[in-house]
PDB file with one MODEL, atoms N, CA, C and O in Angstrom:
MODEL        1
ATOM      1  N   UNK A   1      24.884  14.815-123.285  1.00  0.00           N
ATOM      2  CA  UNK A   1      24.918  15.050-121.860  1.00  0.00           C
ATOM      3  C   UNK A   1      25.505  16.428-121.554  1.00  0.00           C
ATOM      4  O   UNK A   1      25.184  17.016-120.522  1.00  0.00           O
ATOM      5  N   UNK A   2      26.550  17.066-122.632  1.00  0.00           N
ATOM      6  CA  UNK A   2      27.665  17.927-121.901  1.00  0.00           C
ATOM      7  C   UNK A   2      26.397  19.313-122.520  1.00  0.00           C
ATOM      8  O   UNK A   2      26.591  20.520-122.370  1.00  0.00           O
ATOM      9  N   UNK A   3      25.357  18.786-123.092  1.00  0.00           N
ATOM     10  CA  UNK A   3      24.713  20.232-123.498  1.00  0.00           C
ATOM     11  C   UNK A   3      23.361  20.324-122.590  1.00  0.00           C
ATOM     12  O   UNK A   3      22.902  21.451-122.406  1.00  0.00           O
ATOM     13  N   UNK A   4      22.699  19.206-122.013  1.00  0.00           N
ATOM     14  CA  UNK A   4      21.882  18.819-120.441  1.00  0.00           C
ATOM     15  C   UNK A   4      22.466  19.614-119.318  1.00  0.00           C
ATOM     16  O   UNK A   4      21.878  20.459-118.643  1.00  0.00           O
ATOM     17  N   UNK A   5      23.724  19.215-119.215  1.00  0.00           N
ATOM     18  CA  UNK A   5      24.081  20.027-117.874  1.00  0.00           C
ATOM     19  C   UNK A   5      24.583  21.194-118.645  1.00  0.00           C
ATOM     20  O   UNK A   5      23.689  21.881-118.151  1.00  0.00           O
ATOM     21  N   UNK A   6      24.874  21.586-119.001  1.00  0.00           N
ATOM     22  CA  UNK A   6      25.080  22.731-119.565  1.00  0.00           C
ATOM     23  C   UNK A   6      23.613  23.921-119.095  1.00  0.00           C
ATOM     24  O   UNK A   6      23.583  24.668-118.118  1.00  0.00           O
ATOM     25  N   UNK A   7      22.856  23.793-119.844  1.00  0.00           N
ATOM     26  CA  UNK A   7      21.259  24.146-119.750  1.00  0.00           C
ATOM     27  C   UNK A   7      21.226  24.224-118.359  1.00  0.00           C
ATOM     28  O   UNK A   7      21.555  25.139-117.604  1.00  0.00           O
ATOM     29  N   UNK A   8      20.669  22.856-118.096  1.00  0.00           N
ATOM     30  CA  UNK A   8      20.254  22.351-116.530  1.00  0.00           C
ATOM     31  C   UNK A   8      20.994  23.550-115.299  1.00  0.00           C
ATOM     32  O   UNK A   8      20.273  24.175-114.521  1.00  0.00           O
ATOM     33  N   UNK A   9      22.616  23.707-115.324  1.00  0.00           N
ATOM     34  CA  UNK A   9      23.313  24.801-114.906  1.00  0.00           C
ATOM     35  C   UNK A   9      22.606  26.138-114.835  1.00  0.00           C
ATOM     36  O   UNK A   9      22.322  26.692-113.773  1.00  0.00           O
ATOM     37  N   UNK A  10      22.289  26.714-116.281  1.00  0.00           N
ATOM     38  CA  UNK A  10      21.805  28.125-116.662  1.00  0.00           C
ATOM     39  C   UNK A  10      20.672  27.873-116.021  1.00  0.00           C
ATOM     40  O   UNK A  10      20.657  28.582-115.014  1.00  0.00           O
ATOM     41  N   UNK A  11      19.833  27.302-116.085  1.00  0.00           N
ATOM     42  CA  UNK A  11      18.366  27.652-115.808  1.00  0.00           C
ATOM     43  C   UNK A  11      18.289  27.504-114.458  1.00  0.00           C
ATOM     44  O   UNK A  11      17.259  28.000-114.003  1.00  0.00           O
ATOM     45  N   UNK A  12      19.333  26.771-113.280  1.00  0.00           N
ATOM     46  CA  UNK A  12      19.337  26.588-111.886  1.00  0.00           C
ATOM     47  C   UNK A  12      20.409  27.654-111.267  1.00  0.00           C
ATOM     48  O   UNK A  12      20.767  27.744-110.093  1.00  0.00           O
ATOM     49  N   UNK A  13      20.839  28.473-112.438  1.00  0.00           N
ATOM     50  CA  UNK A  13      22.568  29.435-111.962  1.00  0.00           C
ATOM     51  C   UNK A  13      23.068  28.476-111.204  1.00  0.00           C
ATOM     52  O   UNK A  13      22.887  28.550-109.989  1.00  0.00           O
ATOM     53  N   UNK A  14      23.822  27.344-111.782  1.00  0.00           N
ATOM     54  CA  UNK A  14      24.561  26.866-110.633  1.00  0.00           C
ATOM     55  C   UNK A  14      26.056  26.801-111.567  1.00  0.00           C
ATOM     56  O   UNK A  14      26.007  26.065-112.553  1.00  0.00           O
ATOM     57  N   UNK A  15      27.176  27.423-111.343  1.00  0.00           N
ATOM     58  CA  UNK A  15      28.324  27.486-111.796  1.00  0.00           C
ATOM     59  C   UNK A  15      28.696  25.486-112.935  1.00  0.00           C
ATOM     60  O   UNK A  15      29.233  24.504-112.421  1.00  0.00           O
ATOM     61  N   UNK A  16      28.247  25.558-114.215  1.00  0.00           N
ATOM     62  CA  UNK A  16      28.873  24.474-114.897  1.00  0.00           C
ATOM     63  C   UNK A  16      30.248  23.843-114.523  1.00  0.00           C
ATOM     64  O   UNK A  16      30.572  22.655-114.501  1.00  0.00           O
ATOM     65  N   UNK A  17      31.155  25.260-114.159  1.00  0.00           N
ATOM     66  CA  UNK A  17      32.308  24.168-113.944  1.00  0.00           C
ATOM     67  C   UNK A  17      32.466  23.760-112.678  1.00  0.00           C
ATOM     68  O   UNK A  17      33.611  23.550-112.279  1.00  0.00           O
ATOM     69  N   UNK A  18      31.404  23.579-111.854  1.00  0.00           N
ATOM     70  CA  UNK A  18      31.498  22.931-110.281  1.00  0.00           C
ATOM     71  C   UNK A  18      30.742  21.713-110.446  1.00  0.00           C
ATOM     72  O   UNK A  18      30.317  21.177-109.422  1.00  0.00           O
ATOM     73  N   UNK A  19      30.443  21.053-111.861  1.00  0.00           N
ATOM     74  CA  UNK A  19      29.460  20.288-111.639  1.00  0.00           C
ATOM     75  C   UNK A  19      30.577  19.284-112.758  1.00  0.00           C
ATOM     76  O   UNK A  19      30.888  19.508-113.928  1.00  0.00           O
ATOM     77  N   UNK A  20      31.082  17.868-111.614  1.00  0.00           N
ATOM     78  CA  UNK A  20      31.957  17.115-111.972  1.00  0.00           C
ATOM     79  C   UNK A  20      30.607  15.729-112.359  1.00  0.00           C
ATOM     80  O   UNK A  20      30.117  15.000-111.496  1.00  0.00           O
ATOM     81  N   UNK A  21      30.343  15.700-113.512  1.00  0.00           N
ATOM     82  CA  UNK A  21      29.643  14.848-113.859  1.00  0.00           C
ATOM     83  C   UNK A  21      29.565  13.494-113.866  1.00  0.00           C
ATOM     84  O   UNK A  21      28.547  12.825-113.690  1.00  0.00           O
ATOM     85  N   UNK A  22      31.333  12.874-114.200  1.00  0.00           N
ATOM     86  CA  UNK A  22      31.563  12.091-113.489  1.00  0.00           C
ATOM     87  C   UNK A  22      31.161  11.372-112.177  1.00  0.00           C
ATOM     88  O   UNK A  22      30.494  10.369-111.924  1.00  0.00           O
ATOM     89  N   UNK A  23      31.858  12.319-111.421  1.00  0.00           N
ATOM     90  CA  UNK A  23      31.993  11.780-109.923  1.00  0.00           C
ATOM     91  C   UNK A  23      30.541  11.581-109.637  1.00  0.00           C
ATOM     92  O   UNK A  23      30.142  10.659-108.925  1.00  0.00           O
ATOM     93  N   UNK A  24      29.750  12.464-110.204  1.00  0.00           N
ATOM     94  CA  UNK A  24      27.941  12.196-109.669  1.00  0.00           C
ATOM     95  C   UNK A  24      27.702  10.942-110.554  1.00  0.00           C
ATOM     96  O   UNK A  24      27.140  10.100-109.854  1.00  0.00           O
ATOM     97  N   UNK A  25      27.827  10.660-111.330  1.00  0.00           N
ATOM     98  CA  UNK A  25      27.208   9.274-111.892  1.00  0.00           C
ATOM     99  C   UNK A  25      28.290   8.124-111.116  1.00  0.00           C
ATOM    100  O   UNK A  25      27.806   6.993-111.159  1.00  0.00           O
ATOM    101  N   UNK A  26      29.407   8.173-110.543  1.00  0.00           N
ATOM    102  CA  UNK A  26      29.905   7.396-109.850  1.00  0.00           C
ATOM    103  C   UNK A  26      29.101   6.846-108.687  1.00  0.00           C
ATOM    104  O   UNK A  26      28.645   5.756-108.339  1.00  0.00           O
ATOM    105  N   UNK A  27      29.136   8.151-108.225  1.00  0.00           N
ATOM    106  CA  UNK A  27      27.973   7.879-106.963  1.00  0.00           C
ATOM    107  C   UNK A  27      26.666   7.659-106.927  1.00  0.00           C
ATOM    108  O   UNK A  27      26.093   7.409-105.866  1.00  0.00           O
ATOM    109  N   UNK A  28      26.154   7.715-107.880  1.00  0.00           N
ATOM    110  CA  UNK A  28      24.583   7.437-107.851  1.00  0.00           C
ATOM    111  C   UNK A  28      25.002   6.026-108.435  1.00  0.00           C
ATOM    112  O   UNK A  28      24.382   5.119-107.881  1.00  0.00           O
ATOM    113  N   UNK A  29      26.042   5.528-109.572  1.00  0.00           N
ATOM    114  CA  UNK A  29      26.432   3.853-109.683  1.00  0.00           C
ATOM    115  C   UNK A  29      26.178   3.005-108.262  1.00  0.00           C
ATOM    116  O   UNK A  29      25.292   2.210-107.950  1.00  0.00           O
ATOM    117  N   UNK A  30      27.793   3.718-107.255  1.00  0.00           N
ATOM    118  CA  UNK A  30      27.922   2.819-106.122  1.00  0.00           C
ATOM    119  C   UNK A  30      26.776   2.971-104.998  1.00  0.00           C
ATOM    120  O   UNK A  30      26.852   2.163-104.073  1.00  0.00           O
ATOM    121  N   UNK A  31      25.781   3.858-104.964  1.00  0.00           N
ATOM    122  CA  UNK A  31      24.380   4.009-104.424  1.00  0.00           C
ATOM    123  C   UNK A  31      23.815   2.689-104.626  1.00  0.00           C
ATOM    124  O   UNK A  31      23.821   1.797-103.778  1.00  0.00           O
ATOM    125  N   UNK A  32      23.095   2.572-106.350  1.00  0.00           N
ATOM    126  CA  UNK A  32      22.435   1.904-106.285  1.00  0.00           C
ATOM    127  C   UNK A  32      22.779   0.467-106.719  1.00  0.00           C
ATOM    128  O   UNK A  32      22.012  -0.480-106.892  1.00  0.00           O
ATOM    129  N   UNK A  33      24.194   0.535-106.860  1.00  0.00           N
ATOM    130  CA  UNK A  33      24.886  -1.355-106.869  1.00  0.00           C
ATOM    131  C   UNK A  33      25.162  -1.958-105.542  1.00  0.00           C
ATOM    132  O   UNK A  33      25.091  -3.184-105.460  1.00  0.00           O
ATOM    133  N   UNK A  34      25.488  -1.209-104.417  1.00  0.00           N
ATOM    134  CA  UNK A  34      25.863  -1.247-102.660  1.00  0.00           C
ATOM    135  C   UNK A  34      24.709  -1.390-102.010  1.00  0.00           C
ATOM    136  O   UNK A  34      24.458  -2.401-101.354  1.00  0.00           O
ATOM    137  N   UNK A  35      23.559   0.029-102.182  1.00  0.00           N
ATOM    138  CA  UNK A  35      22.761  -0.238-101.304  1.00  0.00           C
ATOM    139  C   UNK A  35      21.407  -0.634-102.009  1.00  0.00           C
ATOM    140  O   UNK A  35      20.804  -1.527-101.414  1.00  0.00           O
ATOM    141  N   UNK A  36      20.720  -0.090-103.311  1.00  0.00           N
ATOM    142  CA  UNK A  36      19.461  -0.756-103.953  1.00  0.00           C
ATOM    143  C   UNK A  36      19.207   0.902-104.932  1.00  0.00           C
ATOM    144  O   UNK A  36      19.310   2.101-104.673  1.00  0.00           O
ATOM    145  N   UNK A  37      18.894   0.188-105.942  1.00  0.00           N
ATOM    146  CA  UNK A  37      18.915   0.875-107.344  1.00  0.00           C
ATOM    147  C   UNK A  37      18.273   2.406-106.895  1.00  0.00           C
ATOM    148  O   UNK A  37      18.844   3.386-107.373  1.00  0.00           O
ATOM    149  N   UNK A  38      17.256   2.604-106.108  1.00  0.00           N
ATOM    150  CA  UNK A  38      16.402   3.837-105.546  1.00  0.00           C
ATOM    151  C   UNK A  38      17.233   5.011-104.829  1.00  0.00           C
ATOM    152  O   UNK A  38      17.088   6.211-104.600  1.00  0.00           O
ATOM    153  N   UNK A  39      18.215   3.971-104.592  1.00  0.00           N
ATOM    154  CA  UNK A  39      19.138   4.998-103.759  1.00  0.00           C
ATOM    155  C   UNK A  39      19.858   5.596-104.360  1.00  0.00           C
ATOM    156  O   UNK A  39      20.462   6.285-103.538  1.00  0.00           O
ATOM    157  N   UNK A  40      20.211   5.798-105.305  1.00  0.00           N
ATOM    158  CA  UNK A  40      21.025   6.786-106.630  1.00  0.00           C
ATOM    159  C   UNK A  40      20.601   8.040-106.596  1.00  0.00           C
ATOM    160  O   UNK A  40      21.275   8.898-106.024  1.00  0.00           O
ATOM    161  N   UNK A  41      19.633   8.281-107.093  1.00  0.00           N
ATOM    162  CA  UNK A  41      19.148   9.539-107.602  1.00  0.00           C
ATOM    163  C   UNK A  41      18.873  10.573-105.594  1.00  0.00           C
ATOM    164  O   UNK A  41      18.772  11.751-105.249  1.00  0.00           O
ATOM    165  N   UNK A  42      18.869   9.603-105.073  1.00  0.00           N
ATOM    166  CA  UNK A  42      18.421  10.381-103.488  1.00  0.00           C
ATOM    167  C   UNK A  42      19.686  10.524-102.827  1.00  0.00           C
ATOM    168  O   UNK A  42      19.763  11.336-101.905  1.00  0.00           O
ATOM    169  N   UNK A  43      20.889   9.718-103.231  1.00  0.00           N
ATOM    170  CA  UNK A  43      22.105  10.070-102.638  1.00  0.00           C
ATOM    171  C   UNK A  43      22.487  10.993-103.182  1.00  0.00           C
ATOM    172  O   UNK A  43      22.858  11.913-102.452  1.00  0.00           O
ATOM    173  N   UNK A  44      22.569  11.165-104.476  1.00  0.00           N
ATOM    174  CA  UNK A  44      22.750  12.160-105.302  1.00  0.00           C
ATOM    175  C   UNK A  44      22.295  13.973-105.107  1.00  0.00           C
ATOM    176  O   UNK A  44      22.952  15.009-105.218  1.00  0.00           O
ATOM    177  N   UNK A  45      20.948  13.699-104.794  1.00  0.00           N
ATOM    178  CA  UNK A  45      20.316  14.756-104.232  1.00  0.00           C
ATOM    179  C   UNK A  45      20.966  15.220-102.699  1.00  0.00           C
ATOM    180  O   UNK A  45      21.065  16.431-102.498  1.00  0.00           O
ATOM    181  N   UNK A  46      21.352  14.389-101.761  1.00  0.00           N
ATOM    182  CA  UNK A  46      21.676  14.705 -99.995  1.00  0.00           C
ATOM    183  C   UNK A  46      23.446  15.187-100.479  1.00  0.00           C
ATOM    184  O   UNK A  46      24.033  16.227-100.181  1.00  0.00           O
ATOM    185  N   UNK A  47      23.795  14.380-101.044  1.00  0.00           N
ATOM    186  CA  UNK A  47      25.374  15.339-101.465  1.00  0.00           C
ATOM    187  C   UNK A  47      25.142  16.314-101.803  1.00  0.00           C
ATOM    188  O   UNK A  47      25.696  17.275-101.270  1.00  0.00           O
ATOM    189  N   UNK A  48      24.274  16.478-102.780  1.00  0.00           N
ATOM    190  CA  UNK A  48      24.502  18.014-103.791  1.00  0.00           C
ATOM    191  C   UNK A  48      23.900  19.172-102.429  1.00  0.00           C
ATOM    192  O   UNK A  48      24.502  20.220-102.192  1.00  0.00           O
ATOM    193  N   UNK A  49      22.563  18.712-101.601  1.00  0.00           N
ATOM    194  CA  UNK A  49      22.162  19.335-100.662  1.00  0.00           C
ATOM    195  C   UNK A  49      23.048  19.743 -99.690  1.00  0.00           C
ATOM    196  O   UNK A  49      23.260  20.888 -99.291  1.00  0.00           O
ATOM    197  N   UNK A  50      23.619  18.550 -99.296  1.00  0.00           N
ATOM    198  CA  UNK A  50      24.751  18.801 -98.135  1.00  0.00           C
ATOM    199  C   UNK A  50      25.914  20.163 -98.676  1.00  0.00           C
ATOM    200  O   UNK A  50      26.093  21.287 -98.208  1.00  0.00           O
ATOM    201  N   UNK A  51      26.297  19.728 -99.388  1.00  0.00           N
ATOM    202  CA  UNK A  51      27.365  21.171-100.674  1.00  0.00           C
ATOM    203  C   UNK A  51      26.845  22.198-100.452  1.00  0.00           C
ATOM    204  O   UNK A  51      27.433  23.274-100.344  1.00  0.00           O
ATOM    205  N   UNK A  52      25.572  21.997-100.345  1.00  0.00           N
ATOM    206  CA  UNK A  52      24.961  23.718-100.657  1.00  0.00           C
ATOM    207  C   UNK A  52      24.544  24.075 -99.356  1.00  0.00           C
ATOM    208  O   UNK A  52      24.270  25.270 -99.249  1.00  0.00           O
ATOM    209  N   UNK A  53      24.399  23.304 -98.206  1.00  0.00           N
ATOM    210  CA  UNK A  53      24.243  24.043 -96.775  1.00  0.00           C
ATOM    211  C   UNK A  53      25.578  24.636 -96.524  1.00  0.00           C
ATOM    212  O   UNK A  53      25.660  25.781 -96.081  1.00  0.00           O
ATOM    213  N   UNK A  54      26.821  23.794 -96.828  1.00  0.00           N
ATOM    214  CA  UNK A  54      27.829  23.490 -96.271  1.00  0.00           C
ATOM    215  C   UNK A  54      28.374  24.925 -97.266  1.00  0.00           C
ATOM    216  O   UNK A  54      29.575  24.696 -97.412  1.00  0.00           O
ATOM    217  N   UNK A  55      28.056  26.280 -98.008  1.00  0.00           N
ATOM    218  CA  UNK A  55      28.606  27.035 -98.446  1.00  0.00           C
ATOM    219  C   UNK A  55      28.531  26.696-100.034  1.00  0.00           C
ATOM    220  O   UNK A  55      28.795  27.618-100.805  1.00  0.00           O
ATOM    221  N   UNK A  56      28.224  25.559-100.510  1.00  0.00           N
ATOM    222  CA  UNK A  56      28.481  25.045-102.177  1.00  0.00           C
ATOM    223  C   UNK A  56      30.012  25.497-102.335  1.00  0.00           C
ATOM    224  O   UNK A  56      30.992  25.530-101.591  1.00  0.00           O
ATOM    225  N   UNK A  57      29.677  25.904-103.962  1.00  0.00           N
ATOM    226  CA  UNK A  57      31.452  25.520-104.495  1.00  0.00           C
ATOM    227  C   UNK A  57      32.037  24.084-104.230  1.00  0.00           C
ATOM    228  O   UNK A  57      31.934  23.227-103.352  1.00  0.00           O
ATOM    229  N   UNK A  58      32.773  24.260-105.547  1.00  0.00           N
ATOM    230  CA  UNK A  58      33.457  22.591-106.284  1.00  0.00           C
ATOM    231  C   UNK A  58      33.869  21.998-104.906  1.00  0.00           C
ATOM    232  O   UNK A  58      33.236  21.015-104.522  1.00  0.00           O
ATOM    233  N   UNK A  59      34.915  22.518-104.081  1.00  0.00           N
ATOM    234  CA  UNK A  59      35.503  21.980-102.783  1.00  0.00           C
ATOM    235  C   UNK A  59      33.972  20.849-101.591  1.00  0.00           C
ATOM    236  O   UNK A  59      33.849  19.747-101.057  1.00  0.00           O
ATOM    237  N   UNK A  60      33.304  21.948-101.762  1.00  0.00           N
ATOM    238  CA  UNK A  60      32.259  21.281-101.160  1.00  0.00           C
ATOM    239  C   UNK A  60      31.392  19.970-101.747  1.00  0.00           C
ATOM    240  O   UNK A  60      30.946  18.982-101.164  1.00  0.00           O
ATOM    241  N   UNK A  61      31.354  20.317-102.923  1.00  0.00           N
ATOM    242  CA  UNK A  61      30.625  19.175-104.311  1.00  0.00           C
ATOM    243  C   UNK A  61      31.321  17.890-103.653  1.00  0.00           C
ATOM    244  O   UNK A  61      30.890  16.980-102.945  1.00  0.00           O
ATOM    245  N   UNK A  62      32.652  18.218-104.215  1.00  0.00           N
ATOM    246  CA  UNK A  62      33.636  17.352-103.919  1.00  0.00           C
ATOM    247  C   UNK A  62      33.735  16.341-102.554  1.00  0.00           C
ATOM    248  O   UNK A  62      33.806  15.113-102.609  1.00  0.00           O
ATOM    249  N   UNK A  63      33.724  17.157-101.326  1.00  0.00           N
ATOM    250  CA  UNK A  63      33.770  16.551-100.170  1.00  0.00           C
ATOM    251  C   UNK A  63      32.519  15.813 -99.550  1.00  0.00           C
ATOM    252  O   UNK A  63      32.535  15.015 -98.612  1.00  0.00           O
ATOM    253  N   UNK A  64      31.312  16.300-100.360  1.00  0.00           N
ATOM    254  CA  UNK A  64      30.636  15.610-100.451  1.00  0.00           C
ATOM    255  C   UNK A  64      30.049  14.292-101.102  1.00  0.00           C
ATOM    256  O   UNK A  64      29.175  13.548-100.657  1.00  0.00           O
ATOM    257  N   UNK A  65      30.874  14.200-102.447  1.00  0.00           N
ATOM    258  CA  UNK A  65      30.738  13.180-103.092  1.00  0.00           C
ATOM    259  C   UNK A  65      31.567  11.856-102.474  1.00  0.00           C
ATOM    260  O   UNK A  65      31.168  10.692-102.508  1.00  0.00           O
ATOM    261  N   UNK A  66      32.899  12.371-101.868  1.00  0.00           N
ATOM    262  CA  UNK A  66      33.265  11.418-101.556  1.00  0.00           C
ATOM    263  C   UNK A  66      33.146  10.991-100.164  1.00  0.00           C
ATOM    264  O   UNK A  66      33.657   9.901 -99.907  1.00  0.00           O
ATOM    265  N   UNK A  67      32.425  11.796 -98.958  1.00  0.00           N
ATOM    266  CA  UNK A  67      31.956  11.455 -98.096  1.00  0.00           C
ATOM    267  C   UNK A  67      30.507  10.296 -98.398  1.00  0.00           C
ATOM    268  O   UNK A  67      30.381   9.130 -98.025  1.00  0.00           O
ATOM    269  N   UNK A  68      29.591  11.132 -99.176  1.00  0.00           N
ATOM    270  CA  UNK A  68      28.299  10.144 -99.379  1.00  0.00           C
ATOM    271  C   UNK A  68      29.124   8.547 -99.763  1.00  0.00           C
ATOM    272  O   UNK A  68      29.015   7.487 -99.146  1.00  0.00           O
ATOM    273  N   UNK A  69      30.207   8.947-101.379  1.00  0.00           N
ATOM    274  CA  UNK A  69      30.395   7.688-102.353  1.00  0.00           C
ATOM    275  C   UNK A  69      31.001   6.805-101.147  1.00  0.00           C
ATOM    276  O   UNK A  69      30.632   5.643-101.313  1.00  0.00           O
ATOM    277  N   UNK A  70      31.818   6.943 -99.967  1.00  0.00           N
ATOM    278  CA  UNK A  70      32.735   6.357 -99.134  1.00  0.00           C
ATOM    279  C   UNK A  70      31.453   5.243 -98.375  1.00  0.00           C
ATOM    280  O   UNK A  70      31.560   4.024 -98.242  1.00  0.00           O
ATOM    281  N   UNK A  71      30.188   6.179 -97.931  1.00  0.00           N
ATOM    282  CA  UNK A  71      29.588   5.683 -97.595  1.00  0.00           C
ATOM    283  C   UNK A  71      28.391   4.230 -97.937  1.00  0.00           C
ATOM    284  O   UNK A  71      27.801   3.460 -97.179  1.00  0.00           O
ATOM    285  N   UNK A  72      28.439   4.390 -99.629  1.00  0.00           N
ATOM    286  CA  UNK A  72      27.899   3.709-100.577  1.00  0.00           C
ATOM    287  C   UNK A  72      28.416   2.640-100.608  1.00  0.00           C
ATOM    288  O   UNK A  72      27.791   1.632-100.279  1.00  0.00           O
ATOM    289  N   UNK A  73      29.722   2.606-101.024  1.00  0.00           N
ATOM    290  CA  UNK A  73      30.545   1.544-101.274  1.00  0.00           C
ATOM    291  C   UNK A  73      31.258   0.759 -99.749  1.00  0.00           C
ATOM    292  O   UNK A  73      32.076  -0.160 -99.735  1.00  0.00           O
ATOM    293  N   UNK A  74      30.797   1.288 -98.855  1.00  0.00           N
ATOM    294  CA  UNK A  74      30.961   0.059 -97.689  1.00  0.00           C
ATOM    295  C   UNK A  74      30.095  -0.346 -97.185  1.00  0.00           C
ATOM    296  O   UNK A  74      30.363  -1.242 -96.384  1.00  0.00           O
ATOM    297  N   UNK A  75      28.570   0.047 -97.331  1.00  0.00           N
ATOM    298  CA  UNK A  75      27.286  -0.212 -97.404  1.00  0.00           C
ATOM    299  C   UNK A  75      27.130  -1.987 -97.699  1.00  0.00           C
ATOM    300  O   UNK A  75      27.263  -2.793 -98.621  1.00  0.00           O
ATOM    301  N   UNK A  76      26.832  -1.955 -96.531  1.00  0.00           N
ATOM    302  CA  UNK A  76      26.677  -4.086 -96.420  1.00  0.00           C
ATOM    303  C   UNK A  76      25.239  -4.433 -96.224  1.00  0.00           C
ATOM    304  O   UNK A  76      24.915  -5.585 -96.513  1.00  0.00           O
ATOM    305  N   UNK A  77      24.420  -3.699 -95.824  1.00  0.00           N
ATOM    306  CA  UNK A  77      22.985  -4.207 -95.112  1.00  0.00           C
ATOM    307  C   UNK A  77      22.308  -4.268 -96.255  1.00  0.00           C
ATOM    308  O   UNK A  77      21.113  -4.117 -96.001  1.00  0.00           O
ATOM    309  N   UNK A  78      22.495  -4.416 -97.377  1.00  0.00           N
ATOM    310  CA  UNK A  78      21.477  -5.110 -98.441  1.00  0.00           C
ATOM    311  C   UNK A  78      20.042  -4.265 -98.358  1.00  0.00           C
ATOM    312  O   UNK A  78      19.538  -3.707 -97.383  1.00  0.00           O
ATOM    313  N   UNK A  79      19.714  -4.337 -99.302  1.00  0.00           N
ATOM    314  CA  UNK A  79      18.528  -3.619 -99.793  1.00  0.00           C
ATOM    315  C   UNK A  79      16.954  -3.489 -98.279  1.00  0.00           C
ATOM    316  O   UNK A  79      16.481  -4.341 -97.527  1.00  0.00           O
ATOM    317  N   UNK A  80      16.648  -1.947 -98.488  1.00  0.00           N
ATOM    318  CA  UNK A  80      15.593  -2.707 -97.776  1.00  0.00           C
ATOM    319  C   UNK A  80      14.262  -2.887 -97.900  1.00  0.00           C
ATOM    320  O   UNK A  80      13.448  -2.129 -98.428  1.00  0.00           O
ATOM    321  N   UNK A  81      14.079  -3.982 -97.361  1.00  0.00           N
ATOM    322  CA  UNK A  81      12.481  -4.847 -97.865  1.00  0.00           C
ATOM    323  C   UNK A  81      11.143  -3.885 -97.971  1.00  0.00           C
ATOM    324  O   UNK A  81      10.107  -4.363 -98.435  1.00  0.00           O
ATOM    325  N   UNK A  82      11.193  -2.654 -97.571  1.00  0.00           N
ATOM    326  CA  UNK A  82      10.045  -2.068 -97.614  1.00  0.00           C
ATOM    327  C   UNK A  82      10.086  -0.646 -98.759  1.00  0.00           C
ATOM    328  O   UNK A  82       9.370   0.325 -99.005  1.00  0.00           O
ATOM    329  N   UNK A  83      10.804  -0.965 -99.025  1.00  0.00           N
ATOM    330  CA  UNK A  83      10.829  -0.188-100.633  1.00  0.00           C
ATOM    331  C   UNK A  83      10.636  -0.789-101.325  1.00  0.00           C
ATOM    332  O   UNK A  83      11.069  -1.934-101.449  1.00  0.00           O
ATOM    333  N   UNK A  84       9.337   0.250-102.571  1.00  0.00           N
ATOM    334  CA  UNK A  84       8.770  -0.696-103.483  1.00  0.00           C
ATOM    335  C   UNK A  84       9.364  -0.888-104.772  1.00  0.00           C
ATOM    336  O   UNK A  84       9.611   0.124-105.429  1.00  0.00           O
ATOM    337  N   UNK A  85       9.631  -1.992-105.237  1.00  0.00           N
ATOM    338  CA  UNK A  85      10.850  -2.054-106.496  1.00  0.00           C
ATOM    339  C   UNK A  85      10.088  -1.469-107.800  1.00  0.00           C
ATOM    340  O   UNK A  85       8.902  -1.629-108.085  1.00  0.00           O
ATOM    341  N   UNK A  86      11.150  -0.693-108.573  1.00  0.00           N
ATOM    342  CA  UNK A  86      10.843  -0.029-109.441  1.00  0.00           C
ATOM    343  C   UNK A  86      10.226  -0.550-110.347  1.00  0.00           C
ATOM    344  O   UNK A  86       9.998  -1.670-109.891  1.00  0.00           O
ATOM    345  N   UNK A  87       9.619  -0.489-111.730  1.00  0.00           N
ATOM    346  CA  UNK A  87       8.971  -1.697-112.454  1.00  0.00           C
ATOM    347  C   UNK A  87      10.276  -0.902-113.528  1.00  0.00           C
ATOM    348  O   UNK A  87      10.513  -1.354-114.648  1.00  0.00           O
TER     349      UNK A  87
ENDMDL
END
């Protein structure tokens, strides 16, 4: 993994040490255990997006992860019916 993002970094210039790997697989976890498995990889994407309107840098990564993850994990309305389940 630590040589994926590594790469993944260089080839997007996005600073390696702003990219808390952790905290993103946290949140794409409580995404798709809270609200439905699809929602991981797209929460994942609106944080990292939000960071990067919002100026990027770690501070921003950050405030975004735990704004989206805050939002994940109190997420009650159960999956919804018109998304098509993954096979």
């Amino acid at each position: 993994m630590d040589r994926w993002v590594s790469e993944l970094c260089d080839q997007l210039g996005v600073p390696v040490d702003d990219v808390d790997v952790g905290a993103i697989l946290d949140l794409a976890r409580d995404a798709a255990h809270n609200v439905e498995r699809p929602a991981a990889p797209v929460t994942t994407f609106v944080a990292g997006y939000a960071a990067a309107i919002k100026g990027g840098g770690a501070a921003q990564v950050a405030a975004a992860l735990d704004t989206a993850g805050d939002l994940a994990r109190d997420w009650n309305e159960g999956p919804d019916p018109s998304t098509p389940a993954l096979q």
